[in-house]
C-alpha positions in Angstrom: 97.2 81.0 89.9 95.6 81.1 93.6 99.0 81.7 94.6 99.5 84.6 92.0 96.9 86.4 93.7 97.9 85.9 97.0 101.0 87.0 96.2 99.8 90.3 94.3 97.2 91.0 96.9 100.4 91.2 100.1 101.9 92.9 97.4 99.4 95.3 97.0 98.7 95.8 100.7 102.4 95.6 102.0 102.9 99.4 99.3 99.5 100.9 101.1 101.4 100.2 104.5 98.5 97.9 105.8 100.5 94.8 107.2 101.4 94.9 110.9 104.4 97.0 111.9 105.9 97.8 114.6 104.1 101.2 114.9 100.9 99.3 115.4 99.2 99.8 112.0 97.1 96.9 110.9 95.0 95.6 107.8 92.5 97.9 106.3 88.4 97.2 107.3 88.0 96.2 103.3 91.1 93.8 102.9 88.1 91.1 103.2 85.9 92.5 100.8 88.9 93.5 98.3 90.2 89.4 98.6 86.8 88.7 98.1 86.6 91.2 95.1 89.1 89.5 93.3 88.3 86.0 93.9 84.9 86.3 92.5 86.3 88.4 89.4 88.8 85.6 88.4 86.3 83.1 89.3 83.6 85.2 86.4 85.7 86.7 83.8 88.6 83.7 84.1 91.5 86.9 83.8 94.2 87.7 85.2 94.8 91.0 87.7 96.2 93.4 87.0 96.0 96.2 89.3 93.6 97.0 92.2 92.1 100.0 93.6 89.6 100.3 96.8 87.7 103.2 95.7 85.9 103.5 98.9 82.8 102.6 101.2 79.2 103.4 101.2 76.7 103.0 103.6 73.1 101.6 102.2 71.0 101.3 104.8 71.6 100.1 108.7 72.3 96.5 107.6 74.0 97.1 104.2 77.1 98.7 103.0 79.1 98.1 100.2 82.7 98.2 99.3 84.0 99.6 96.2 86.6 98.3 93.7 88.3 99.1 90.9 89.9 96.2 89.3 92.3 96.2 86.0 91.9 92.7 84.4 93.9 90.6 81.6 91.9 88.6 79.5 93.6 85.4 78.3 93.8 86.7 74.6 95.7 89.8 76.0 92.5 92.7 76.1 92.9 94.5 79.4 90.0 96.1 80.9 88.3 97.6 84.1 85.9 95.8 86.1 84.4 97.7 89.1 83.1 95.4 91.8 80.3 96.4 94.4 80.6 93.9 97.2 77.6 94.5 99.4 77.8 92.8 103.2 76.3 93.8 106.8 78.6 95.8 108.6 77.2 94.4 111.9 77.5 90.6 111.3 80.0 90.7 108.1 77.8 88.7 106.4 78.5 89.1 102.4 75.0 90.0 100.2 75.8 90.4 96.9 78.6 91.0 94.4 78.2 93.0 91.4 80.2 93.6 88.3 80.5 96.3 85.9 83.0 96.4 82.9 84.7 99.2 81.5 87.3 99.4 78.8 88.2 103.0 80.2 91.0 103.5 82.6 
């Protein structure tokens, strides 16, 4: 399973264009928080991924952002749903703070 996700995730990030090239391009500032995203949805809901979306960053205060994910989940008896994930760190020490859920069965 750990290697299912693995695999989807270099998926994922090799069709945004975010692996090293030989233009120079490199791995996005929320590849960490979007591993971490789904790692701690698998670890709560016990699904399976589906598809993944960075939806974007916000800054909290000085010491806080937080990363924003969309998540499309399969549940072991076949219902698919949305999870968005809030992972909240410090920007200066990329220390990780919390990680939030909330479900949706909306696309």
């Amino acid at each position: 399973m750990k290697m299912l996700i693995v695999t989807l995730m270099s998926v994922i990030l090799s069709f945004t264009g975010v692996f090293a090239t030989g233009n120079g391009a490199t791995m996005p500032d929320y590849a960490k928080w979007g591993i971490i995203a789904v790692k701690e949805t698998q670890t709560k809901y016990n699904v399976d991924i589906v598809d993944y979306k960075h939806i974007g960053r916000t800054s909290l205060t000085a010491n806080q952002s937080r990363e924003q994910f969309k998540l499309w989940v399969r549940a072991k008896d076949g219902r698919e749903f949305a999870v968005y994930v809030n992972v909240d760190f410090n920007p200066s020490t990329q220390q990780l703070k919390n990680v939030q859920f909330t479900e949706s069965d909306r696309h």
